[in-house]
C-alpha positions in Angstrom: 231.8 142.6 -92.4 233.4 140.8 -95.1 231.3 137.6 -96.3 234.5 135.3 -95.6 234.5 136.4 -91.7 231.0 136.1 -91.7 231.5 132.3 -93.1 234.3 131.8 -90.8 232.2 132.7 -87.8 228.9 130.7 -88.4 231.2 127.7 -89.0 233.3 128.1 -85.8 229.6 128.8 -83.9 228.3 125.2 -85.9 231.1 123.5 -85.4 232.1 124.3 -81.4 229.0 125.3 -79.7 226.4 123.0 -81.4 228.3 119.8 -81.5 228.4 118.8 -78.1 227.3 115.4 -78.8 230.0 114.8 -81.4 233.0 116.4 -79.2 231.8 114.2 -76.4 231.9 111.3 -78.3 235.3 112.6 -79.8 236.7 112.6 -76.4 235.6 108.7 -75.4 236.4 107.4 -78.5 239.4 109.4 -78.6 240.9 108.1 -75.2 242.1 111.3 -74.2 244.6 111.4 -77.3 244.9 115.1 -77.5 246.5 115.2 -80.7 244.4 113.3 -82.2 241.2 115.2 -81.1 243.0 119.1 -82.1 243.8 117.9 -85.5 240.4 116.5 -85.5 239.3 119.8 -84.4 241.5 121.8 -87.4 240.5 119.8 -89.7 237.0 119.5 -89.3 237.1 123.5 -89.1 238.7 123.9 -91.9 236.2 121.7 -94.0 233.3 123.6 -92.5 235.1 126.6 -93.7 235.3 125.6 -96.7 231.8 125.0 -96.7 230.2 127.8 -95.5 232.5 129.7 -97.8 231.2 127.7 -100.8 227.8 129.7 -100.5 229.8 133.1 -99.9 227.8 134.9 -102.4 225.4 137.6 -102.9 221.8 136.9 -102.1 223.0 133.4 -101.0 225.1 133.5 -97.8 222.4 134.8 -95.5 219.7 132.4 -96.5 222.5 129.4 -96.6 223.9 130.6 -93.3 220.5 131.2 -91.1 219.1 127.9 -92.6 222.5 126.2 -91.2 222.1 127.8 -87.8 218.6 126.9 -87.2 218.7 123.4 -88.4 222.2 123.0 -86.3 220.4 124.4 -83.1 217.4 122.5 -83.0 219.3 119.4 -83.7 221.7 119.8 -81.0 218.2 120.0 -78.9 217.4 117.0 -79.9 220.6 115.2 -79.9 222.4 116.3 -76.9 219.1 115.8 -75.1 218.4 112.3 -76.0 221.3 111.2 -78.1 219.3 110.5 -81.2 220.7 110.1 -84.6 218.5 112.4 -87.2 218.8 110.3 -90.3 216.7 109.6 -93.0 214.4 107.5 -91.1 214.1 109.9 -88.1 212.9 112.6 -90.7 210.4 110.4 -92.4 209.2 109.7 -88.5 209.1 113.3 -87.8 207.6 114.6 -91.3 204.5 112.0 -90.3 204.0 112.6 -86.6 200.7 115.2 -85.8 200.8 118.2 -83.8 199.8 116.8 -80.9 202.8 114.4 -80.9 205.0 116.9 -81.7 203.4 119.2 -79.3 205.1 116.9 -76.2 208.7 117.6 -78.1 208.3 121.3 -78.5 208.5 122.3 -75.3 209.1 126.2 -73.7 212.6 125.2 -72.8 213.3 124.0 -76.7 211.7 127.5 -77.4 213.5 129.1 -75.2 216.8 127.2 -76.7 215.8 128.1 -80.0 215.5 132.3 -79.3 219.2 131.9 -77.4 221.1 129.5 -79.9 219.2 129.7 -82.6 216.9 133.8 -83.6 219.8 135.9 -82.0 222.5 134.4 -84.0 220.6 134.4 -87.2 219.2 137.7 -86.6 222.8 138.7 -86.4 223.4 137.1 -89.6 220.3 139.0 -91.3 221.0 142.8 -89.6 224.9 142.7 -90.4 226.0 144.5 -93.8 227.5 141.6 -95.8 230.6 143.4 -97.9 231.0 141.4 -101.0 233.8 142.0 -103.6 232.9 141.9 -107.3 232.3 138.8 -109.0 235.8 138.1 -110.5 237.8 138.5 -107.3 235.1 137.4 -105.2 235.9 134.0 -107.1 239.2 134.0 -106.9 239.6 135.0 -103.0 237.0 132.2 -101.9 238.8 129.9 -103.9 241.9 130.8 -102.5 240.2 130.2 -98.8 238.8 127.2 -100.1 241.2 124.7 -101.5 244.1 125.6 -99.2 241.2 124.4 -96.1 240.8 121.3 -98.0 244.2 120.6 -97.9 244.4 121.5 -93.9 241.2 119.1 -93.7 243.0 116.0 -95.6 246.8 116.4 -94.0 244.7 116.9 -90.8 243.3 113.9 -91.2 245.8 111.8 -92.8 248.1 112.9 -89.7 245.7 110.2 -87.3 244.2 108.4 -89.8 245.1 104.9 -88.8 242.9 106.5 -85.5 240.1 107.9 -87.0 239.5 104.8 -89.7 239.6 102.5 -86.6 237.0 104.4 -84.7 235.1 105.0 -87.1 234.4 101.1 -87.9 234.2 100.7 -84.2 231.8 103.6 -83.5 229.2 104.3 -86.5 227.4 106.9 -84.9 230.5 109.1 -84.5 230.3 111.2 -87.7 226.4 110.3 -88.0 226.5 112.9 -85.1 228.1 115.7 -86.7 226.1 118.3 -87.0 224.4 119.9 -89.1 226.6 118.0 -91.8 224.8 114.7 -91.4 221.0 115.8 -90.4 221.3 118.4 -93.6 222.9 115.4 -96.1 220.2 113.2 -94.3 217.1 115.1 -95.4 218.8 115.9 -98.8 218.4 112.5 -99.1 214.9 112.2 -97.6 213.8 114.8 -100.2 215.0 112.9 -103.1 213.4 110.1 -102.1 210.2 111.2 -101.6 210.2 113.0 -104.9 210.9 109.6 -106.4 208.4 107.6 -104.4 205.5 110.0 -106.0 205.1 108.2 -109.6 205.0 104.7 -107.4 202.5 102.5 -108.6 201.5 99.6 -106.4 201.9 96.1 -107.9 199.4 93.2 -107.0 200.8 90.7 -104.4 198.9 87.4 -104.0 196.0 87.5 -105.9 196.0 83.5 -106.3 194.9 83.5 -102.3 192.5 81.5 -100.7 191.0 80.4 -97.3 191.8 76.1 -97.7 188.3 75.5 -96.0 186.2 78.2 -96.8 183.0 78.5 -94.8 180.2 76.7 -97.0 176.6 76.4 -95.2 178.0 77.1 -91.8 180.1 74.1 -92.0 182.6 76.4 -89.4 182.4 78.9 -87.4 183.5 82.5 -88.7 187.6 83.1 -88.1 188.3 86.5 -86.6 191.7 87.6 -85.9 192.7 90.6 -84.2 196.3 92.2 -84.6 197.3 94.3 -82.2 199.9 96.9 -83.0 201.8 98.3 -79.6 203.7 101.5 -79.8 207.4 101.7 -78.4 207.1 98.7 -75.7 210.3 97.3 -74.9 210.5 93.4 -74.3 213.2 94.1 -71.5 210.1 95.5 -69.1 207.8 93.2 -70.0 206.8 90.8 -66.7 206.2 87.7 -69.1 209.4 87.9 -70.1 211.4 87.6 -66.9 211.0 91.9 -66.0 211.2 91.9 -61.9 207.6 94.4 -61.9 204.3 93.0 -62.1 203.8 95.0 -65.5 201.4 92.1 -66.9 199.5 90.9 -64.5 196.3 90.3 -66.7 198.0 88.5 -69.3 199.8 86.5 -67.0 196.1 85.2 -66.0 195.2 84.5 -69.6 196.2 81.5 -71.5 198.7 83.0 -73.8 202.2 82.4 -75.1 204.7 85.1 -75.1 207.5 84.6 -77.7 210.7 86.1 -75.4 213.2 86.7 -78.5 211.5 89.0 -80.7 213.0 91.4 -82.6 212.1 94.5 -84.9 212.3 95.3 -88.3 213.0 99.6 -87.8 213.1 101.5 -84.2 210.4 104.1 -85.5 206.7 103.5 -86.5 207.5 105.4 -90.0 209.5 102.0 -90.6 208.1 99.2 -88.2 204.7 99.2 -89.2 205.1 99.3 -92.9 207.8 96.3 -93.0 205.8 94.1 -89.9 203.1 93.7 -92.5 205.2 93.7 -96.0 206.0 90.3 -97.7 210.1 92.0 -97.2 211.8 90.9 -94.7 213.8 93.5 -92.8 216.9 92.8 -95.1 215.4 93.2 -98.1 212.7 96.2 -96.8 212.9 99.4 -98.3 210.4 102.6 -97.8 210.0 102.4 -101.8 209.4 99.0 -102.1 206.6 98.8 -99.3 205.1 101.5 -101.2 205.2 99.7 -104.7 204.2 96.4 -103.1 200.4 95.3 -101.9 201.1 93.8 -98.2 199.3 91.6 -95.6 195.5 93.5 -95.6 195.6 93.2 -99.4 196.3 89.6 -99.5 193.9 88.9 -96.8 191.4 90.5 -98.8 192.2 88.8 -102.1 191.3 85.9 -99.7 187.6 87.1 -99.3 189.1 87.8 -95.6 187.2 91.1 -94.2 189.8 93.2 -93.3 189.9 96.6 -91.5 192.0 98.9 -89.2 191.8 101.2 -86.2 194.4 103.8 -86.1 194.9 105.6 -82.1 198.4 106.5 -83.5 199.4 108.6 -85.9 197.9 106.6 -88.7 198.7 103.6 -90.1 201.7 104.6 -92.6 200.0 103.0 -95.8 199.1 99.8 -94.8 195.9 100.4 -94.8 195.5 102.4 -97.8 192.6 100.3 -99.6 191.0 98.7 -96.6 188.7 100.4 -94.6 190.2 102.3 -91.6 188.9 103.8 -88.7 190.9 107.1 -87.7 190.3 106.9 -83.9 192.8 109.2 -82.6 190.9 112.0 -84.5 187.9 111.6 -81.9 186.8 114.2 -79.7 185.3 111.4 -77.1 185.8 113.4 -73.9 185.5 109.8 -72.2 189.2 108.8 -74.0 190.6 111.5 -75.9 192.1 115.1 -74.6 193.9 117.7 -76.6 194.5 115.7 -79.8 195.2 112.3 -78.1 193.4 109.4 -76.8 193.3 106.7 -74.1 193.9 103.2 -75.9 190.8 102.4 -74.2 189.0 103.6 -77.3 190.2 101.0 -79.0 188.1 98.4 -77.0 185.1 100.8 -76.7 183.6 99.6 -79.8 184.9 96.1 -80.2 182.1 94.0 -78.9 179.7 95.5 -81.2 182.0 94.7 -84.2 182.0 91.7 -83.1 178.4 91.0 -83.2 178.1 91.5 -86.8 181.1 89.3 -87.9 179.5 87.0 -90.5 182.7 85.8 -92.3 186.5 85.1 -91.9 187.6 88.6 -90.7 190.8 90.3 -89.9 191.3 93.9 -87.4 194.2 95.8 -86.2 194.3 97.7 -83.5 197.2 100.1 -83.4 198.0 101.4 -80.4 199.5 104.7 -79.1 200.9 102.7 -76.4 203.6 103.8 -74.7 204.8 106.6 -77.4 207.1 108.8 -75.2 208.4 111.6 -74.2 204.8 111.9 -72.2 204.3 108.5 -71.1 202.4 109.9 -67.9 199.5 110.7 -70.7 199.1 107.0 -72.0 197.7 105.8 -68.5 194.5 106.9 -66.4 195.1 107.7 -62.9 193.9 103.9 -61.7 196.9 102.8 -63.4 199.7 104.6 -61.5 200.7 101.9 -59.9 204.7 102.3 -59.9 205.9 106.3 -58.2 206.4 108.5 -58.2 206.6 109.0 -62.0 207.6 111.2 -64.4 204.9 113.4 -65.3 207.1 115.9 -67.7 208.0 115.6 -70.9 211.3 117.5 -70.2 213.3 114.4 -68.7 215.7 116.9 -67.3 213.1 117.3 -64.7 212.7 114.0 -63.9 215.0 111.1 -62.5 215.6 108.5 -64.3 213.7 105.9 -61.6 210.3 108.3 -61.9 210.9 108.1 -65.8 210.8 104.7 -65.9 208.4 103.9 -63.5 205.8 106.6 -66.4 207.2 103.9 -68.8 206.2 101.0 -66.8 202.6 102.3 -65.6 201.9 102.9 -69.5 203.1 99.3 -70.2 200.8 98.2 -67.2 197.7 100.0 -69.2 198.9 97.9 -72.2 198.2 94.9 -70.4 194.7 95.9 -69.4 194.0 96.9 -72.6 194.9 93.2 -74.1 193.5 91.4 -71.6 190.3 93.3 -72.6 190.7 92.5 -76.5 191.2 89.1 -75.2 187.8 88.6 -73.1 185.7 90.3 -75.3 186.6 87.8 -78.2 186.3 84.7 -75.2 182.9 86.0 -74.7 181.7 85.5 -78.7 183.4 82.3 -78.6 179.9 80.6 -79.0 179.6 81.8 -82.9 183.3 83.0 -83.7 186.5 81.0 -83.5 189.1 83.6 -82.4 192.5 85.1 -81.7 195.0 88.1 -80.7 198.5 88.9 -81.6 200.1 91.7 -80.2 203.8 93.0 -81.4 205.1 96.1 -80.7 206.7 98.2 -83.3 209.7 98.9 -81.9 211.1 99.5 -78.5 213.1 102.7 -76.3 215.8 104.1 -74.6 215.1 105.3 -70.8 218.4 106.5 -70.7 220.8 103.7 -71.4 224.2 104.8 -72.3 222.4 108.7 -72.2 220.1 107.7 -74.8 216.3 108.5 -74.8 213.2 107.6 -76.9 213.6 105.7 -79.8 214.7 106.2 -84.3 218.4 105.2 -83.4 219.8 103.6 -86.9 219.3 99.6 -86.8 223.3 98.9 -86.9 224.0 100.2 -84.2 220.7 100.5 -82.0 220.7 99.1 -78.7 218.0 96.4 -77.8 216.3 97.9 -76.0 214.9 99.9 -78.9 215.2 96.0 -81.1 213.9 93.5 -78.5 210.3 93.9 -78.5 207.0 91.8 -76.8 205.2 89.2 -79.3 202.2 87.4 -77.5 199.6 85.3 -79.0 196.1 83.9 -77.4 193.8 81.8 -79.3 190.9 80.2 -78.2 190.0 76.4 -78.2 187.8 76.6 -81.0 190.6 78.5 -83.5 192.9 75.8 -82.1 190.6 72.8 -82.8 189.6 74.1 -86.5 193.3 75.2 -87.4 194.9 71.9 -85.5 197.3 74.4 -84.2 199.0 72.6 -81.1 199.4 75.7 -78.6 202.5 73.3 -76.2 204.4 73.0 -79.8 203.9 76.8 -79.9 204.8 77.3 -75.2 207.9 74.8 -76.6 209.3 76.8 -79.2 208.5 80.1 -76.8 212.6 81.0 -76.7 213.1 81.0 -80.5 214.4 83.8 -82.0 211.6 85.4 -83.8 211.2 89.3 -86.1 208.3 91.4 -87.2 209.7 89.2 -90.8 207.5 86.2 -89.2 204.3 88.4 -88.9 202.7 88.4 -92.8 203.6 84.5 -93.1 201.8 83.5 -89.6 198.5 85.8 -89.9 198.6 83.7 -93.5 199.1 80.3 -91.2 196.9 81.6 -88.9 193.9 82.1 -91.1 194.7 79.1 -93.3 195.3 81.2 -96.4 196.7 79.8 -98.9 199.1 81.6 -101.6 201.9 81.0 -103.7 203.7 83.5 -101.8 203.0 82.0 -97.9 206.6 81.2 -96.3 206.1 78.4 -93.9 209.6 78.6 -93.0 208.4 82.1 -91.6 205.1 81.1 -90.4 205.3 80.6 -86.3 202.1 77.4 -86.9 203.5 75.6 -89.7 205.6 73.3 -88.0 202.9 73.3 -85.1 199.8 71.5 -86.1 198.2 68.7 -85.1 199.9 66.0 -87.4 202.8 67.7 -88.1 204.6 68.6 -84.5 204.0 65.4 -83.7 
C-alpha cells in the first residue's frame, strides 16, 4: 500500500470512528445545520490528512500512525464513557494516580475495547508493506496532498465561519474534544512542562512567622488542629447543606458550622490539594509556582507549629514534601486496607494515641480517599449501605444511574462517620488540648449530569457539581475561648461565598500565627473574634 493511502485511512478511522464525542457534540451545537456539520466534516478531514501525511516517511509513519491509533482509542474510552476532557491537568492526575486506582479504570471491557479498536488496527498498520517513493518525489507528492488539504480545511471553514466562531465561544469544550488532536497537543504540553519544572528550586515563604501567644510555662493549653482533606465530595449531596438524604447524620449531632458556598480551586486532586494549601489563590495558581513556593505546612513550621500528614490517597502531591508524612494507604492492615486500598477508618485508628503525646501547638492532615470513584461501593463497609441498591461496578454501564448514586451517597455517609470520629476523639483530650477540625473536599463529581461522569473537567467550563464542594468546621470551647473566635459570627456568615483560596489564611487565623504574608481579608476568623464582630 502506498504510505499516502495508508495516511488517508488512519485519518478517516481517527477522525469518524473515534470521535463520537466530538460528532455528538457537533450535532447539538450544530442544530441540525447539515451544511454546516459536512463542511465541518471535509474540512476537518482534510486537516487530519494533512497531518497524518506530514509523518509519511520511512521509519516514521508506522510508529506515528500506531501511536495515533492507540492514544485515539483509549481516549475515546474514556471520553465517550464519561465525557471527560483529557487536558493537561487530567494527565498530570493520571501520571500520579497508583495502580490500584487505575486498576478500577482499566477494566476487561476497556481491554476488550482496546484489542477491537485499538491492536487489530495497529497490527494492520505494522504487518502491511508500506511502498514509499524515493526521497525527492516522495517530497514533492506529500506536498502536493498537503497544502491543497489545507486549503480544503480553511475554505471549509471560512464557508460557516460566522457558525463555528460563535459556537466555539459558546461551547469551549467542543474542539477540547477532538480527538486525538487535543489529548496528543495536551500532553505535548504536559511534557514540556514537567521538563521545565525539574531545575525548580523552592523559595522560602514566611519565615518572619510566629504563634502571637506562644505557650510559656503552661500559661495555655497546647493548640492542635486537624485538617481534614475529603476526596471528590460534592456539596450538592451533602445533608447539611439542604441534600433531601440523611447523608450526615453524625455531624448534624455535633456542634459544627458548615460553610454552604464553597467552591474549589481545580476538579482533580493533582491541582486541588496543591493550591488549597498554596499562599496562590486559584487565579493566580500555577503547577510551577506551587512547586517553587513553600506553602501552609512550611509556614506553620517556621511557626514552631508541629506539623505532619497522613496520606490514604494517593499521596499528598508535594505539600508535604519537608514535613513528616505518614503514607497510610501503603498499609497492609487487613483490618482497613485490601488490594492496594484502604478504609478511611485507618485514618482514625491511630489518632487518639497521637494525641496523647501532643506537647505543643500542633497541626495534622488527614487526607482522605473519600469518595474517589469509579468504585465508590469500595470506600464504605457493609454497615454503611444504607441507600440500595447500589452500584457495585466500576463499569457504570452496568449500573443505573439511581444505584450509582446511591454507592456515591453511602461513601459520603462513611465520610460523616469518619468526621464525627476525628471530632470526638479530639472532645475527649479536651482536658489538656484546646482543639479543632476542618474538613474541605478537594473537588467534587459528575454522577451523570449532562452524560458526564467522575471528575478533571477544565475549571471554565466545569459544572458545579464538580466546583461546589463541603467546608465544615468544629472547634471546641476551649480553642474558642483562647482564640476569642465567636462561633454565631462564624453560623451568621454560614451562606458566604467561600474557595479552597480562604484555607492557608484561616489555619494562619486559626492558630494565631502571625506573618507578614497572613490575608485577613481571606481569613474566615478575622472579622469574627470576640471584640471585633461585635
Amino acid at each position: 500500500m502506498r504510505s499516502e493511502w495508508l495516511s488517508l485511512l488512519t485519518a478517516i478511522y481517527l477522525l469518524f470512528f473515534m470521535n463520537g464525542t466530538f460528532w455528538t457534540k457537533s450535532s447539538v451545537f450544530l442544530k441540525g445545520d447539515a451544511f454546516a456539520v459536512i463542511a465541518l466534516g471535509i474540512g476537518l478531514l482534510a486537516a487530519f490528512t494533512a497531518l497524518t501525511v506530514t509523518f509519511s516517511a520511512k521509519y516514521v509513519i508506522k510508529p506515528v500512525l500506531i501511536a495515533a491509533v492507540l492514544a485515539s482509542v483509549s481516549g475515546a474510552w474514556f471520553m465517550d464513557r464519561f465525557g471527560v476532557i483529557i487536558d493537561g491537568e487530567m494527565i498530570r492526575n493520571a501520571m500520579e494516580t497508583n495502580r490500584a486506582e487505575a486498576g478500577h479504570l482499566i477494566t476487561p471491557a476497556f481491554i476488550l475495547h482496546m484489542v477491537l479498536f485499538g491492536l487489530l488496527p495497529t497490527l494492520f498498520i505494522f504487518i502491511v508493506d508500506v511502498v514509499h517513493r524515493p526521497i525527492l518525489k516522495k517530497v514533492a507528492v506529500n506536498l502536493m496532498i498537503i497544502l491543497p488539504c489545507l486549503l480544503i480545511f480553511g475554505l471549509a471553514g471560512l464557508s460557516n465561519s460566522g457558525t463555528y466562531i460563535f459556537n466555539i465561544r459558546q461551547h469551549r469544550d467542543w474542539f477540547r474534544s477532538l480527538n486525538p488532536v487535543f489529548p496528543m497537543a495536551s500532553a505535548a504540553g504536559f511534557l514540556i512542562g514537567e521538563s521545565k519544572e525539574k531545575d525548580i528550586v523552592v523559595q522560602p515563604l514566611g519565615m518572619d512567622a510566629k504563634v502571637s501567644d506562644a505557650i510559656t510555662n503552661g500559661e495555655r493549653k497546647p493548640r492542635v488542629t486537624i485538617i481534614v482533606v475529603g476526596e471528590t465530595a460534592r456539596a450538592e449531596n451533602f445533608q447539611l447543606g439542604g441534600y433531601v438524604r440523611q447523608t450526615n447524620p453524625e455531624l448534624s449531632k455535633r456542634d459544627i458550622v458548615y460553610f454552604k458556598n464553597t467552591s474549589s480551586c481545580g476538579t482533580a486532586t493533582a491541582v486541588s490539594v496543591p493550591c488549597m494549601f498554596s499562599v496562590y489563590g486559584r487565579s493566580d495558581y500555577s503547577h510551577a509556582k506551587a512547586l517553587a513556593t513553600e506553602d501552609l505546612m512550611d509556614v506553620l513550621s517556621h511557626a514552631a507549629i508541629k506539623t505532619e500528614w497522613w496520606d490514604n490517597n494517593t499521596g499528598d502531591k508535594h505539600v508535604a514534601d519537608r514535613i513528616k508524612k505518614t503514607e497510610l494507604f501503603k498499609s497492609d492492615d487487613l483490618r482497613f486496607c485490601k488490594d492496594g486500598e484502604c478504609l478511611d477508618q485507618i485514618l482514625v485508628d491511630g489518632l487518639d494515641a497521637w494525641l496523647e503525646k501532643v506537647d505543643g501547638d500542633s497541626v495534622l492532615v488527614l487526607h482522605q480517599l473519600g469518595n474517589h470513584g469509579p468504585a465508590y461501593y469500595l470506600r464504605y463497609p457493609e454497615e454503611f449501605r444504607k441507600f440500595g441498591p447500589d452500584c457495585r461496578s466500576v463499569e457504570f454501564d452496568t449500573c443505573t444511574p439511581e444505584t450509582i448514586a446511591n454507592a456515591y451517597d453511602n461513601a459520603l455517609l462513611y465520610t460523616d462517620h469518619i468526621l464525627a470520629q476525628v471530632i470526638d476523639t479530639l472532645e475527649a483530650h479536651g482536658n489538656r488540648l484546646d482543639t479543632a477540625m476542618i474538613y474541605m473536599s478537594d473537588h467534587g463529581e459528575s454522577l451523570g449530569e449532562n452524560g458526564l461522569y467522575l471528575h478533571g473537567a477544565p475549571y471554565m467550563f466545569a459544572p458545579t457539581q464538580q466546583t461546589h464542594v463541603p467546608f465544615v468546621l468544629w472547634a471546641s470551647p476551649g480553642l474558642q475561648q483562647s482564640t476569642g473566635i465567636d462561633k454565631a459570627c462564624l453560623a451568621a456568615k454560614a451562606d458566604a461565598p467561600l474557595s479552597h483560596d480562604n484555607l492557608f489564611h484561616s489555619v494562619l487565623g486559626l492558630m494565631q500565627v502571625t506573618t507578614q504574608i497572613h490575608d485577613p481579608a481571606l481569613d474566615i476568623f478575622a472579622h469574627c473574634r470576640n471584640g471585633v464582630s461585635s
